[in-house]
C-alpha positions in Angstrom: -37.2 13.9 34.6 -34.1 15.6 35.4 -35.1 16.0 39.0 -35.5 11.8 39.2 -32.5 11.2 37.9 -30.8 13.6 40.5 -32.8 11.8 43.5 -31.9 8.0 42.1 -28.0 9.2 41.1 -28.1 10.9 45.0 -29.4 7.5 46.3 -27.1 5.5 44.3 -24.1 7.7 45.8 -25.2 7.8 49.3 -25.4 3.3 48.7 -21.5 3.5 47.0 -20.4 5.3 50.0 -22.3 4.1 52.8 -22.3 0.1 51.9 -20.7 -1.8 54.9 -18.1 -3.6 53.1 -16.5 -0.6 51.9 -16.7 1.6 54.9 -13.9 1.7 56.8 -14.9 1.5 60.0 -16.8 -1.4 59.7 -14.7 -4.2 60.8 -15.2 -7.7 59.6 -15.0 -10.5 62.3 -12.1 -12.4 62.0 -10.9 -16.2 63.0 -8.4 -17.0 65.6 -6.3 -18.7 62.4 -7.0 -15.8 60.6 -5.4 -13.5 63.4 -2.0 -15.9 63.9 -1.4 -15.9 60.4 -1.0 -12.3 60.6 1.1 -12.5 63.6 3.0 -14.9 62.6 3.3 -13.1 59.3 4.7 -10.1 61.2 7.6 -12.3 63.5 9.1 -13.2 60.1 9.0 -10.0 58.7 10.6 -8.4 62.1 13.3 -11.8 61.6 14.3 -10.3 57.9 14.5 -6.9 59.1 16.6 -8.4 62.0 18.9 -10.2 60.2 19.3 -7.4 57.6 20.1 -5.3 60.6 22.5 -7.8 62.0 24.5 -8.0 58.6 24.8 -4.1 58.0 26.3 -3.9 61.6 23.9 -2.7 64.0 23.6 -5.6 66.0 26.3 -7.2 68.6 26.4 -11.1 67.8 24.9 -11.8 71.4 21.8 -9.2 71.0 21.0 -10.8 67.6 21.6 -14.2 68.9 19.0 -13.5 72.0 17.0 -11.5 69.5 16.9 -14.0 66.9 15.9 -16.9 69.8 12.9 -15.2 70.7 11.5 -14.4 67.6 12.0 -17.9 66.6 10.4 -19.0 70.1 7.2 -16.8 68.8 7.0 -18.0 65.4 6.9 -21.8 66.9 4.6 -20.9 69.9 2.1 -19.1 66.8 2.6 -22.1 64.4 1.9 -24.7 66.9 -1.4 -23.0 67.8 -2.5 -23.0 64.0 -1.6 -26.1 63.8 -3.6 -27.1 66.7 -6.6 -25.3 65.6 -6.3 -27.2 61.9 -6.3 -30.2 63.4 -9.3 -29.6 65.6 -11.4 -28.2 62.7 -11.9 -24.9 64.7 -12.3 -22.3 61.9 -15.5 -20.9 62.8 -14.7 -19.2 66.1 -14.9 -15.2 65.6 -12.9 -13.0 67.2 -13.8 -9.2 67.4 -10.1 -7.4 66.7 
């Protein structure tokens, strides 16, 4: 008996570890949206830390001004593609990242 319930507890381990979804180098496909929201996520985080930056002094006015452009130039270049892609429906297309 005890060696049965050593084999299923094994089994049951190896399944816990070894189950796709929570191994970590399986990667799960993701959507073209689904990868712009993250970038676009990271411009504004890069714009707060920018901005912070510029208000504690690190920044000259015209680097944070030509900083500041470009990031904003992202962010509108991202959000007009996921726009785009909304309005065409296209949520299905996978992208391996």
């Amino acid at each position: 008996m005890g060696i049965i319930a050593g084999v299923v507890l094994t089994l049951m381990l190896f399944a816990f570890i070894f189950w796709p979804e929570r191994n970590p180098f399986f990667q799960a496909d993701k959507t073209r949206v689904d990868y712009l929201r993250e970038r676009k996520d990271v411009i504004y985080e890069n714009l707060r830390d920018l901005n912070f930056e510029y208000l504690a002094g690190k920044y000259p006015e015209q680097d944070y001004a030509e900083q500041r452009a470009g990031l904003e130039d992202e962010a509108a270049r991202v959000i007009a593609e996921m726009d785009l892609l909304h309005a065409r429906g296209e949520f299905s297309r996978r992208v391996k990242t």
